[in-house]
C-alpha positions as CSV (number, residue, x, y, z in Angstrom):
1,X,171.1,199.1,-215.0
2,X,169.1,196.5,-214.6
3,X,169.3,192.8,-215.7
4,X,165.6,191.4,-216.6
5,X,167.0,187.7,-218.8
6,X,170.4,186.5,-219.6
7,X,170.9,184.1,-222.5
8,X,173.8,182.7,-224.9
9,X,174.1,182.9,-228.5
10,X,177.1,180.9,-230.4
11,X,178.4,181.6,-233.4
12,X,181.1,180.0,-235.7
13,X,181.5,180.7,-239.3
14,X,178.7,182.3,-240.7
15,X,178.3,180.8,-243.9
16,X,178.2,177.3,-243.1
17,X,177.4,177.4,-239.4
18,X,174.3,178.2,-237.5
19,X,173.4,180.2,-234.5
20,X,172.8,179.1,-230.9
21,X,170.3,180.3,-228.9
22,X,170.1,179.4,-225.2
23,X,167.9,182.2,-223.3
24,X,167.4,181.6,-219.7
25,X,169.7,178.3,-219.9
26,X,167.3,176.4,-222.1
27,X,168.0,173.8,-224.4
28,X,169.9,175.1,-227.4
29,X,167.9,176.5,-230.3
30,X,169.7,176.7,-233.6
31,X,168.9,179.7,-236.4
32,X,170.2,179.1,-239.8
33,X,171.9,182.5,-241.2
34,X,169.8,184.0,-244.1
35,X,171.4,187.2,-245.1
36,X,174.9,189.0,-244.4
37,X,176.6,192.4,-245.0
38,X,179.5,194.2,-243.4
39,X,176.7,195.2,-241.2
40,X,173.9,192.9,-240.9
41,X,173.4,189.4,-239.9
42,X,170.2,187.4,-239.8
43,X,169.5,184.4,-238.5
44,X,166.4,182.2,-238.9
45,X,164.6,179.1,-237.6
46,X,160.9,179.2,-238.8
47,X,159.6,176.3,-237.0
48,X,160.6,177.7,-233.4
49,X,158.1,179.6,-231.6
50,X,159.9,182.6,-230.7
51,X,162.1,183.9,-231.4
52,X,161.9,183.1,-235.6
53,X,164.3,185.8,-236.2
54,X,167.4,187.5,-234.6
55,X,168.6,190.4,-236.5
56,X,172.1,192.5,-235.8
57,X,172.8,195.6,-237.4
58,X,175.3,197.5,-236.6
59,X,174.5,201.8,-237.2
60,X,176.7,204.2,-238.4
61,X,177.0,205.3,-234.6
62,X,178.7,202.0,-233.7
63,X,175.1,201.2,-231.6
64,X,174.8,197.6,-232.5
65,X,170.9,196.7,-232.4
66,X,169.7,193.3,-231.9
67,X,165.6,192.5,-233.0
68,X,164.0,189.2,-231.9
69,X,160.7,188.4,-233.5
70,X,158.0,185.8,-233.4
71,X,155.0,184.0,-232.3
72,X,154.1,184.0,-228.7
73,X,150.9,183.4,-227.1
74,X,149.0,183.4,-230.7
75,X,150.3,186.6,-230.9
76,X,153.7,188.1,-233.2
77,X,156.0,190.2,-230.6
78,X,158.8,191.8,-231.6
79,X,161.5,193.2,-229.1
80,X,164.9,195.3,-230.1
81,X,167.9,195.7,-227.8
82,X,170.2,198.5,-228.3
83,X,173.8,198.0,-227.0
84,X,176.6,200.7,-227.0
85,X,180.4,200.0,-226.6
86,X,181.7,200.7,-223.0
87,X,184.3,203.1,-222.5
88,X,187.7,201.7,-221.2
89,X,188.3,203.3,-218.2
């Protein structure tokens, strides 16, 4: 494996708290949550450049998935990140 970014994302209670983003060590970004289920979360921040939207659904498989989209370069790029429990060894 190998590690291309690293980056920090805070959460506290989701209904009346917002996320945290700090990729790379910047400045922290904060994403308002928009919608919830017992597998879903979305957070939003419109005004930001990019990301506008973080996304985490969690399958069926237990694969949680994690989509990042916005503007960037005049351009809309989304990216999704797919992350699998590791095994206790």
């Amino acid at each position: 494996m190998r590690v291309v970014g690293h980056g920090t994302l805070q959460r506290s209670e989701f209904e009346t708290h917002p996320a945290c983003s700090q990729p790379g060590g910047q400045p922290p970004t904060d994403f308002k949550p928009t919608k919830s289920s017992a597998s879903l979360a979305v957070f939003e921040n419109p005004k930001h450049d990019h990301p506008k939207v973080i996304t985490y659904r969690l399958e069926s498989s237990g694969t949680l998935v994690a989509t990042i989209e916005g503007d960037e370069d005049g351009q809309h790029k989304k990216e999704e990140f797919r992350f699998q429990r590791a095994s206790r060894q």
